[in-house]
N, C-alpha and C positions, 0 to 999 in steps of 0.2 A: 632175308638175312638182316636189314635194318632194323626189324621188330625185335628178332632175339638180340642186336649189338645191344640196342636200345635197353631192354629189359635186363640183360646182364652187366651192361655199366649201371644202371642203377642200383641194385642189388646189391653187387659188387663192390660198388663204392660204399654202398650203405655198412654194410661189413666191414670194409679197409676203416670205417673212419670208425669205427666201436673200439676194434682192434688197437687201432692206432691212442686213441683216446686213454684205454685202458694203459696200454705201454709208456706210455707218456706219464701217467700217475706214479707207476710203477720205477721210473725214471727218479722224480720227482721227491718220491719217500726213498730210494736208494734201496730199492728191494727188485732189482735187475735181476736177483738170485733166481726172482718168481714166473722171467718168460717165457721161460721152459715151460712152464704148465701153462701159460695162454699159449704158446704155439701148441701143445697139444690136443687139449680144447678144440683150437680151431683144427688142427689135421682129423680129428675124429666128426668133427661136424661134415668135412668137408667130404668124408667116406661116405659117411650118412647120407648125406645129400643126395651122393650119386648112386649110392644103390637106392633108394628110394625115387630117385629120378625112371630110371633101368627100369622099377618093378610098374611102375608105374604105365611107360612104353610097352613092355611087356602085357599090361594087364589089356591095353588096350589092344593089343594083334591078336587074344582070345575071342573078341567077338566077331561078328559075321552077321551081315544084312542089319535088320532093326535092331538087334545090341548094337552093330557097332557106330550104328547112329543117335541111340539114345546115350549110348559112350561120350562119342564126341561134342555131342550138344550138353550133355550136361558139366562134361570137364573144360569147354568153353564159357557157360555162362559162371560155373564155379570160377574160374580163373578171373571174369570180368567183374567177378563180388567180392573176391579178394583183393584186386588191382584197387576197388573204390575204396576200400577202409582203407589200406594201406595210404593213399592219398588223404584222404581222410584225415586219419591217425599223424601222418607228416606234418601235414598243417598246422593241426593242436600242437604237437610234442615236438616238432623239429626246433622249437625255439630254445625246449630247456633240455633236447637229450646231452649235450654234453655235460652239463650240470650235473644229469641223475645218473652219467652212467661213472662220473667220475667220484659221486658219493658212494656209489657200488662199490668202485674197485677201491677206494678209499677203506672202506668198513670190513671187503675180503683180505685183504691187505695185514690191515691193521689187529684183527680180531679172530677172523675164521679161516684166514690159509688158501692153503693150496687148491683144497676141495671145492669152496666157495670160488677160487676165480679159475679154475676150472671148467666148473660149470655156466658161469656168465660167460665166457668164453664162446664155450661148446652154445650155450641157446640165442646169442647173439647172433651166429654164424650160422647154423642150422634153421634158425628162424628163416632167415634169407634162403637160403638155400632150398629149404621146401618149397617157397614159394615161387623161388627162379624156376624151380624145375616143373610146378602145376603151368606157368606161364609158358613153359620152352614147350610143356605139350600140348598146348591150345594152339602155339604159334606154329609148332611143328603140322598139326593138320589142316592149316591153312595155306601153308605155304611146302615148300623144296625141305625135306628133313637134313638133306646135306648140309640145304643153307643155312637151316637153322640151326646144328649144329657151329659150322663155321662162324656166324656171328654171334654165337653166344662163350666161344671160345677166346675170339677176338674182344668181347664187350667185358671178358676179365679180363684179360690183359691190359686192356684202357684203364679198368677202375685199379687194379694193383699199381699202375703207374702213375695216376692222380691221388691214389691215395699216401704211395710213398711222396712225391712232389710237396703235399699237403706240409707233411709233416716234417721234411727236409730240406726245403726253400723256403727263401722270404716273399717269395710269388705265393699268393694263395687265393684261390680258385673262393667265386662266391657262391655260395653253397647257396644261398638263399636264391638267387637267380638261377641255378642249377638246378635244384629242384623245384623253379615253378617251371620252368620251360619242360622239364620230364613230367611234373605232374599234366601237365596240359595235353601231353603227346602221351601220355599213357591213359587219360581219359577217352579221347580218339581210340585208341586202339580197344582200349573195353571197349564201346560202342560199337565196334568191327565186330569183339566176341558176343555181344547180345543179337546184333544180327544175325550172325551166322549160328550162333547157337539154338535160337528159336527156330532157323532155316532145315537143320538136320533135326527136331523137332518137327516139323513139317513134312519132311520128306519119312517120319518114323510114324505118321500118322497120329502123333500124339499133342498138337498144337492144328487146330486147323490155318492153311495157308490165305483161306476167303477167297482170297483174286491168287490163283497161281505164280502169277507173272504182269505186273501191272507195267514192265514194261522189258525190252530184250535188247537187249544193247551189243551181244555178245559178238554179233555181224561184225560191228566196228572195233571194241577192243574184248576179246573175250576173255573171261575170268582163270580161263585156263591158259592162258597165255604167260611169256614172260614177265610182262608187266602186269599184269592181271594177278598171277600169284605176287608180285611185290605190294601192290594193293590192296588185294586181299589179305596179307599179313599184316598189313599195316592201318588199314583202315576199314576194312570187311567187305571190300567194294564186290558186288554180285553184279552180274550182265543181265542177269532174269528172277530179280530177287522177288517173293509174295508180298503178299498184303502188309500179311501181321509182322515178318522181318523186317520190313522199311516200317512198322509204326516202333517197332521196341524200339530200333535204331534213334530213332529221331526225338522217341519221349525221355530216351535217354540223355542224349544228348543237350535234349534239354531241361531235362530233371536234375540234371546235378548241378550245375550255375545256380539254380533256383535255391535247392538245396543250401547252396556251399554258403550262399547271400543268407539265408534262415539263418543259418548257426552262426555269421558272423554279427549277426545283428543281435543273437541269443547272448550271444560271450560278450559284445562290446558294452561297458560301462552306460549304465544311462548317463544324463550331462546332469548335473546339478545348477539349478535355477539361480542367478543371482538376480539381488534386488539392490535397487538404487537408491 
């Protein structure tokens, strides 16, 4: 349940502040006439979303035996290749998104209507929203589907209530701090989905395992346990994980710091030399 709060306050929030940003502009030029079509927009995304979520669920109770493990393995490490751009993508652009999305609604506004923010609207929202629900079903087969359910219902309601707060108080929430402590906590959890992704790979005979079980822990806390499935949602914990599952795990884990440290050293300015 932590993993889905987690993933749909972020999202969630990701959403509330596009929305909110957008309505603010809209505020702003005295064109209020126009948020009937952003609430629209977002109600039709939000339809979207859930049936695309649903079909998704569905697609996956089609398989049986090695489908439905090359299913799950694959909609996990998908989910954990998404989680990384999107962090990623945060990093570069979370400094100038209210900038671009406010020249957006600035130009639909002023120039192209209803249609125009309309659609910025609908793909702000749906953006999010595909991608909460590839996440809710990676998290869902790792963990209690109730739970997952329940904390991702719960983790909109947080960001609906932080994002109205944002925008309706002189308290305001530091976003910057906010998303690095979620980026960081949602790197950890992709690493849970590389694990376990490559693990039902394993088990599908299509990743060899090397060492089955290089070690079993399951005696003391097993993976199938209460805390065991909180774990395993949250951070891909295995009682008798293989070889190759604890390597994806850990080169992940350390592959992306390495990573993150390249591109900041690619984007930061060289110094320019003075002389005396």
């Amino acid at each position: 349940m932590i993993a889905s709060f987690l993933l749909s306050l972020r999202e969630g929030l990701e959403a509330a502040l596009i929305i909110g940003i957008v309505l603010g502009v809209l505020f702003k030029l005295k064109r209020s006439d126009l948020n009937i079509t952003v609430w629209q927009g977002v109600g039709l995304a939000i339809l979207s979303s859930a049936v695309a979520a649903i079909a998704l669920n569905l697609l996956g109770m089609e398989f049986e035996g090695q489908g439905e493990q090359i299913f799950e393995g694959t909609a996990m490490l998908l989910a954990a290749g998404v989680l990384t751009w999107m962090v990623f993508w945060m990093k570069e652009h979370g400094g100038n998104l209210k900038n671009e999305i406010e020249a957006q609604t600035n130009l639909a506004a002023l120039s192209k209507g209803q249609k125009a923010l309309f659609a910025l609207a609908f793909l702000a929202v749906f953006r999010e929203g595909i991608e909460l629900a590839l996440f809710l079903l990676a998290a869902g087969l790792a963990s209690n589907p109730a739970q997952t359910l329940t904390g991702s219902l719960l983790g909109l309601v947080a960001a609906t209530v932080l994002g109205w707060v944002l925008f309706n108080s002189t308290k305001k929430l530091s976003l910057r701090g906010f998303f690095s402590v979620t980026n960081t906590l949602l790197i950890i959890f992709a690493a849970g989905m590389v694990g376990l992704g490559i693990h039902e790979f394993n088990e599908a005979g299509i990743i060899p395992a090397v060492i089955e079980h290089i070690w079993d822990v399951n005696l003391i806390l097993s993976d199938q346990s209460e805390i065991g499935l909180v774990l395993k949602a949250l951070v891909g914990y295995n009682g008798n994980p293989s070889l190759t599952s604890t390597l994806g795990y850990i080169l992940y884990m350390a592959g992306i710091p390495i990573m993150m440290l390249v591109r900041k050293q690619n984007t930061t300015p060289a110094s320019i030399p003075t002389t005396e």
